[in-house]
KEDREN-20813 format. One record per residue: residue number from 1; chain; x, y, z of N, C-alpha, C in turn. Coordinates in steps of 0.1 Angstrom, whole numbers, plus 5000, padded with zeros to 4 digits. Example, Ala and Ser with C-alpha at 12.3 -4.5 7.8 and 13.67 -1.06 7.14 Angstrom:
BEGIN
<site 1; A; <5132; 4943; 5078>; <5123; 4955; 5078>; <5132; 4967; 5078>>,
<site 2; A; <5128; 4978; 5071>; <5137; 4989; 5071>; <5129; 5000; 5079>>,
END
This chain:
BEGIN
<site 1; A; <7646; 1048; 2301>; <7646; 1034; 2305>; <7656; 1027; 2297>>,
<site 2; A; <7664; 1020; 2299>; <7677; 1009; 2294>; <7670; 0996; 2294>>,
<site 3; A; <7661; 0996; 2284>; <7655; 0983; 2282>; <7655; 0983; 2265>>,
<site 4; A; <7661; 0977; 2257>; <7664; 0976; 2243>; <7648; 0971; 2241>>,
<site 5; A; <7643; 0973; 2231>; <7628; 0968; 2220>; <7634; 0954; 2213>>,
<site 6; A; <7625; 0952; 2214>; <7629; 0935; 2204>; <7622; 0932; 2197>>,
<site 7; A; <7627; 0921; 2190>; <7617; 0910; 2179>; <7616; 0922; 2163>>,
<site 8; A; <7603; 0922; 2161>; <7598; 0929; 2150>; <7587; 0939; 2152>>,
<site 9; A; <7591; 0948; 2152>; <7577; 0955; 2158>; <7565; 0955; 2154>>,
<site 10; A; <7568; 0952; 2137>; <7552; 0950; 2132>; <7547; 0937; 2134>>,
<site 11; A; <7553; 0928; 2137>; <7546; 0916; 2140>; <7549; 0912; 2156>>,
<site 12; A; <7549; 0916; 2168>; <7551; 0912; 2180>; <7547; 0902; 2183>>,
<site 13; A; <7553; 0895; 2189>; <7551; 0880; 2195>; <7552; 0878; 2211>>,
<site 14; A; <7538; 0877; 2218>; <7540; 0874; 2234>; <7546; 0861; 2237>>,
<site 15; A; <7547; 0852; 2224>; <7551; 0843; 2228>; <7570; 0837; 2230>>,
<site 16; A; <7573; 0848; 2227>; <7588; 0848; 2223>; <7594; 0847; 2235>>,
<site 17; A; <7600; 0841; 2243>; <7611; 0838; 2252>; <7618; 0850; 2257>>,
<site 18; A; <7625; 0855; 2262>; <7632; 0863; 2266>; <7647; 0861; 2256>>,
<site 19; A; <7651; 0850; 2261>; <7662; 0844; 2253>; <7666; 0841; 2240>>,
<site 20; A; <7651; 0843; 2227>; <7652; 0838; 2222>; <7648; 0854; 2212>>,
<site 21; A; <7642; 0862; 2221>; <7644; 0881; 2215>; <7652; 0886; 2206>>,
<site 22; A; <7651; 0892; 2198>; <7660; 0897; 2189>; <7659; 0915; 2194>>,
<site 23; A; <7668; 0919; 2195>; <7668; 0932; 2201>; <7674; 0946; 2186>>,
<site 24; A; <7666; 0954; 2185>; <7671; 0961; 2175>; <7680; 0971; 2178>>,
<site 25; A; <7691; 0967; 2178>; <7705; 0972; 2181>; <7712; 0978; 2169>>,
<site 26; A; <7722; 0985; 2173>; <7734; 0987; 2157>; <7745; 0991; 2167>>,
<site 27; A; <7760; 0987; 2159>; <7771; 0992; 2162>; <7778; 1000; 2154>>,
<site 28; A; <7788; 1006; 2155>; <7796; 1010; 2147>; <7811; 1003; 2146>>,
<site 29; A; <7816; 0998; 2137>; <7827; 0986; 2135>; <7837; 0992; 2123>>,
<site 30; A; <7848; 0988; 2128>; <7860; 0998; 2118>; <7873; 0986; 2122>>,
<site 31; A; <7872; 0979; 2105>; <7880; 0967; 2104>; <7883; 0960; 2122>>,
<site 32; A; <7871; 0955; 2125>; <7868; 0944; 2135>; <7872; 0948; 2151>>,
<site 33; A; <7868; 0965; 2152>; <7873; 0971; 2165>; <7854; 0974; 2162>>,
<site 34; A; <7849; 0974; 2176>; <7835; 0983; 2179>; <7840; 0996; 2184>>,
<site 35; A; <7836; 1003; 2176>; <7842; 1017; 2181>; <7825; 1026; 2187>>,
<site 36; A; <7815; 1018; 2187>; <7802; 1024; 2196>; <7787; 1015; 2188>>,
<site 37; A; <7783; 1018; 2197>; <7771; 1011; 2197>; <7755; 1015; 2204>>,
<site 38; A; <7743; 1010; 2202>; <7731; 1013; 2207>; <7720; 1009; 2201>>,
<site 39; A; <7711; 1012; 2208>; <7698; 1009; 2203>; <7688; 1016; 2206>>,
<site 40; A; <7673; 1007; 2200>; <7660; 1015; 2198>; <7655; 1009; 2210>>,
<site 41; A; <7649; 1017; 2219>; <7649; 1016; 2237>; <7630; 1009; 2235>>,
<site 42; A; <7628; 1007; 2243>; <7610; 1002; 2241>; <7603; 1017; 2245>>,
<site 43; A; <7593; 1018; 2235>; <7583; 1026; 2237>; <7570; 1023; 2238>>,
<site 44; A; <7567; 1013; 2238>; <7550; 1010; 2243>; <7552; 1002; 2252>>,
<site 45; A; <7539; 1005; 2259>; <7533; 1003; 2276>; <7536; 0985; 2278>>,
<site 46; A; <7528; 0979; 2267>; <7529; 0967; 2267>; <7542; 0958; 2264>>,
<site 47; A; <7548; 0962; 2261>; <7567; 0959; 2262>; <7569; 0958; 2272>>,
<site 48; A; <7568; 0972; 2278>; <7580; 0976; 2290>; <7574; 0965; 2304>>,
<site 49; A; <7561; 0968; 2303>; <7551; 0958; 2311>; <7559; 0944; 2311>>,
<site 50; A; <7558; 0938; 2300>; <7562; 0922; 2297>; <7579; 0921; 2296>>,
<site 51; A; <7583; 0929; 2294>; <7599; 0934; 2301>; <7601; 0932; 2315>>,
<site 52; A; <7594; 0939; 2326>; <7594; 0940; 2337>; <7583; 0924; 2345>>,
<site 53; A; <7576; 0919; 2336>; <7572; 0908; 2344>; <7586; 0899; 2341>>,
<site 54; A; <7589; 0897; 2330>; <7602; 0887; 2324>; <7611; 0886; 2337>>,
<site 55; A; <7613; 0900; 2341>; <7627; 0907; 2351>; <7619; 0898; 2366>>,
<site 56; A; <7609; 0895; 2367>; <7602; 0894; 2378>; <7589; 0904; 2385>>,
<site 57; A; <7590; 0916; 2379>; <7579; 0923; 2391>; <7565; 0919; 2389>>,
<site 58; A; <7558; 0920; 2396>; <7547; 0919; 2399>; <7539; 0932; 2390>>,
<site 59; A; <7520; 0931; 2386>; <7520; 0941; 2383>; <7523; 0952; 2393>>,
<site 60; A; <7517; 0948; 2410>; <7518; 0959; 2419>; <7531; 0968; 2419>>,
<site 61; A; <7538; 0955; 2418>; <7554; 0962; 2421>; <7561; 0970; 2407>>,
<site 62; A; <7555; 0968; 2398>; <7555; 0978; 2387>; <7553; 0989; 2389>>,
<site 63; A; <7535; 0991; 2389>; <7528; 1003; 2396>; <7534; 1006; 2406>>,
<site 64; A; <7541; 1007; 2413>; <7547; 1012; 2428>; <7562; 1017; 2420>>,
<site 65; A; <7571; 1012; 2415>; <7583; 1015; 2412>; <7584; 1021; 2395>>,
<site 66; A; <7572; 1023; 2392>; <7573; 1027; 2378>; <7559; 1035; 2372>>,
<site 67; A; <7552; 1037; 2375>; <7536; 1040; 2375>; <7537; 1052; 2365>>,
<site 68; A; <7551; 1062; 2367>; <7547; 1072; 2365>; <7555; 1071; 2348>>,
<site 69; A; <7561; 1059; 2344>; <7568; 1059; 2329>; <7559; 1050; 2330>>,
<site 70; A; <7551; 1045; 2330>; <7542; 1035; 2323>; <7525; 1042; 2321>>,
<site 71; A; <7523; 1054; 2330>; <7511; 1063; 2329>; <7516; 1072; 2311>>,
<site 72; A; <7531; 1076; 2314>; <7536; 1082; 2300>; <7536; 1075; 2292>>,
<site 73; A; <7536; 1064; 2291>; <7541; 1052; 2277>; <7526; 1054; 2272>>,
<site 74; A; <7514; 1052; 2282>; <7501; 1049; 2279>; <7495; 1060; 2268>>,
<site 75; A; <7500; 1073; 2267>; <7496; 1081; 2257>; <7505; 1081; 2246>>,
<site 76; A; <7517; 1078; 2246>; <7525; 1069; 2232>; <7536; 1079; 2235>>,
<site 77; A; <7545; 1071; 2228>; <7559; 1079; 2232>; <7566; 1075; 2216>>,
<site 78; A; <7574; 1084; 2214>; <7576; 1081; 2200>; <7589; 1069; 2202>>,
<site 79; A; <7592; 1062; 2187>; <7605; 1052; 2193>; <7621; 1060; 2194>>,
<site 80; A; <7628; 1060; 2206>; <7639; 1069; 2206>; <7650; 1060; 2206>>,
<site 81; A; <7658; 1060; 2204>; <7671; 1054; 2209>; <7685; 1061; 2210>>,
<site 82; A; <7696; 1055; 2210>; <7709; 1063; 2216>; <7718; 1054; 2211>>,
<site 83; A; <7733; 1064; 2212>; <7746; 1055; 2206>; <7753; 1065; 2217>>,
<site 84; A; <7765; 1052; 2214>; <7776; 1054; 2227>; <7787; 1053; 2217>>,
<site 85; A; <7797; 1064; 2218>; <7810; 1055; 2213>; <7822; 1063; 2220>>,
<site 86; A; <7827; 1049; 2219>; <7841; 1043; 2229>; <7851; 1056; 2224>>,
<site 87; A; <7853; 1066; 2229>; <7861; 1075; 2224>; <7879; 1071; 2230>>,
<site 88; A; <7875; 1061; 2236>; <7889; 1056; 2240>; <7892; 1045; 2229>>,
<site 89; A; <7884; 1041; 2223>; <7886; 1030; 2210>; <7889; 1037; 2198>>,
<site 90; A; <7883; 1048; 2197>; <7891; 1059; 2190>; <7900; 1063; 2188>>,
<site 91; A; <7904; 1068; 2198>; <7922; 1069; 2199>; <7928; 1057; 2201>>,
<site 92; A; <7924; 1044; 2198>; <7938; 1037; 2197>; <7939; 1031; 2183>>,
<site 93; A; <7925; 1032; 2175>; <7924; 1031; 2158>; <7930; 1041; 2152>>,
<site 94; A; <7932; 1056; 2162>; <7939; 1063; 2154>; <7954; 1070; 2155>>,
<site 95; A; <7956; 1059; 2172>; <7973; 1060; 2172>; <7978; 1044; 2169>>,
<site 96; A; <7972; 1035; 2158>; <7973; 1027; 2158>; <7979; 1017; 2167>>,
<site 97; A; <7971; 1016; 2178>; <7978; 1007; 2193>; <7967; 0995; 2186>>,
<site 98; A; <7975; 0982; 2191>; <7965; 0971; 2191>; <7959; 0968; 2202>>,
<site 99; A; <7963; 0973; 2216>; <7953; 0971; 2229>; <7949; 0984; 2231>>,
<site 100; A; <7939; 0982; 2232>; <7929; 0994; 2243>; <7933; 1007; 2251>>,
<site 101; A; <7942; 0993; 2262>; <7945; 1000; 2276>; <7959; 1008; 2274>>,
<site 102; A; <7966; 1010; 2258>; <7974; 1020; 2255>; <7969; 1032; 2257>>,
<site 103; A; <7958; 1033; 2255>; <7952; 1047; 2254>; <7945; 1050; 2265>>,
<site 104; A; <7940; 1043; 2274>; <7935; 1046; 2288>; <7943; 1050; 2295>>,
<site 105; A; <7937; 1065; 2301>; <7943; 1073; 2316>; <7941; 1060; 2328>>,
<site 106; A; <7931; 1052; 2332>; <7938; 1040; 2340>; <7932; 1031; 2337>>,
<site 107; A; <7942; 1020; 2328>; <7943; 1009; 2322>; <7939; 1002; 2338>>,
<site 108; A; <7932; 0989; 2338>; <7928; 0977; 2344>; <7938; 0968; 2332>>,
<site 109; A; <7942; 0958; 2346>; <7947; 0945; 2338>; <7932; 0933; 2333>>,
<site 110; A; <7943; 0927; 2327>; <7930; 0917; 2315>; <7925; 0910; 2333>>,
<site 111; A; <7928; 0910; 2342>; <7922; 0902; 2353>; <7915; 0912; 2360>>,
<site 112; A; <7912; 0927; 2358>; <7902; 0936; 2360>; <7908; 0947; 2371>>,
<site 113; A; <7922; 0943; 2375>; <7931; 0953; 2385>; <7937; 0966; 2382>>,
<site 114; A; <7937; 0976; 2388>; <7942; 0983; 2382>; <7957; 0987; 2394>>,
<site 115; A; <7970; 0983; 2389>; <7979; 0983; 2393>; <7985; 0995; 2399>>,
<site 116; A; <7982; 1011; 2394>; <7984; 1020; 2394>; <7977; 1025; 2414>>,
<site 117; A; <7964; 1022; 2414>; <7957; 1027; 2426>; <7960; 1013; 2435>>,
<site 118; A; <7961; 1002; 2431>; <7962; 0990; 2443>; <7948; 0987; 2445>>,
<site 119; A; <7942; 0982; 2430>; <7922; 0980; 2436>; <7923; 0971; 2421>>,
<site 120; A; <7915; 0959; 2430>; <7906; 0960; 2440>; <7916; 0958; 2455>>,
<site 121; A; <7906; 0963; 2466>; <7916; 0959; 2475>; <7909; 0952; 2484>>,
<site 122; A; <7915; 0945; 2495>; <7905; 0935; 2504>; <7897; 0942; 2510>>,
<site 123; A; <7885; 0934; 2510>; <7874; 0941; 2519>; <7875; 0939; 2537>>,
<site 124; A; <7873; 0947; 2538>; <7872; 0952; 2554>; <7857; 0945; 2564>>,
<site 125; A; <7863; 0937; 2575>; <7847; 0929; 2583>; <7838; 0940; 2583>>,
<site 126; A; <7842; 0953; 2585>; <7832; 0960; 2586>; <7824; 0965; 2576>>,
<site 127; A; <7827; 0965; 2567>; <7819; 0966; 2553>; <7810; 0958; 2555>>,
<site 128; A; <7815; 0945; 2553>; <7808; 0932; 2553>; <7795; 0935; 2560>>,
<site 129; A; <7802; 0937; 2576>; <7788; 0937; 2584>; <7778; 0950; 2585>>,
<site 130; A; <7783; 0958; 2575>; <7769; 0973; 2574>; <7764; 0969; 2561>>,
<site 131; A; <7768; 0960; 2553>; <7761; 0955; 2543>; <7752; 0942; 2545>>,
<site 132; A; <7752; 0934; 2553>; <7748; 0922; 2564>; <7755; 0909; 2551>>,
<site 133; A; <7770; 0912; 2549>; <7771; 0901; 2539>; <7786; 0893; 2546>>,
<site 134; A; <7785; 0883; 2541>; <7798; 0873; 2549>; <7803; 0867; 2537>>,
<site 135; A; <7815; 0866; 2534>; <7824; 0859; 2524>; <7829; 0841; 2530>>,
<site 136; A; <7824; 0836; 2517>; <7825; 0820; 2523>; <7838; 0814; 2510>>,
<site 137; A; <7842; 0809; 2513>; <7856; 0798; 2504>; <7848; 0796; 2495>>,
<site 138; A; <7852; 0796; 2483>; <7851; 0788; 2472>; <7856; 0771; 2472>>,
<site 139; A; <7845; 0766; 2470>; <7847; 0750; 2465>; <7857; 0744; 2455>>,
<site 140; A; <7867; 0733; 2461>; <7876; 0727; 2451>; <7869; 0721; 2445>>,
<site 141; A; <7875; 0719; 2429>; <7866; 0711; 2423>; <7882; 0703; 2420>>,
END
């Protein structure tokens, strides 16, 4: 489950906000590049529960879309977590590039395009309509 643990675990607080959560995370940082990162994922029932009402679900809709990690959590799960690292941020700390997209096989521009394939590209009516979605103008301000 990709749901980070929060706050303090020895003292939990139901009363804590969503927003206001401290999540026990770490990165790895090399003179002001993140070169990876991760955290300690929730392992008790009662988290993931109060995670998933926060998100919206219902208890039913829990029990229906999750019954079978929350029947697991219920006999205890030990705390696990994971790291990720940017092995593309690696190679450019170590061919000392100052952008990123030096070192990427297909760079995106800082506006999210990637020049090379021609994408994004315009969407097609027919997409639209097997998805039942319709594109409207944006508002001048």
């Amino acid at each position: 489950m990709l749901v980070t643990a929060s706050g303090d675990p020895s003292k939990p607080s139901r009363e804590d906000p969503a927003g206001q959560a401290r999540a026990m995370q770490y990165d790895i940082a090399l003179n002001g590049w993140e070169l990876g990162g991760g955290s300690v994922r929730i392992h008790r029932r009662d988290l993931l529960e109060r995670s998933f009402a926060l998100m919206g679900h219902t208890i039913e809709g829990m029990r229906e879309k999750f019954g079978a990690l929350l029947d697991a959590f219920e006999y205890g799960a030990p705390p696990h977590g994971g790291i990720a690292l940017g092995i593309d941020r690696w190679a450019a700390r170590l061919m000392e590039q100052d952008n990123i997209r030096e070192v990427m096989a297909f760079p995106k521009t800082g506006a999210g395009s990637d020049l090379m394939l021609g994408s994004p590209s315009p969407v097609e009516t027919a997409q639209l309509a097997d998805l039942g979605l319709q594109l409207k103008a944006a508002k001048q301000t």
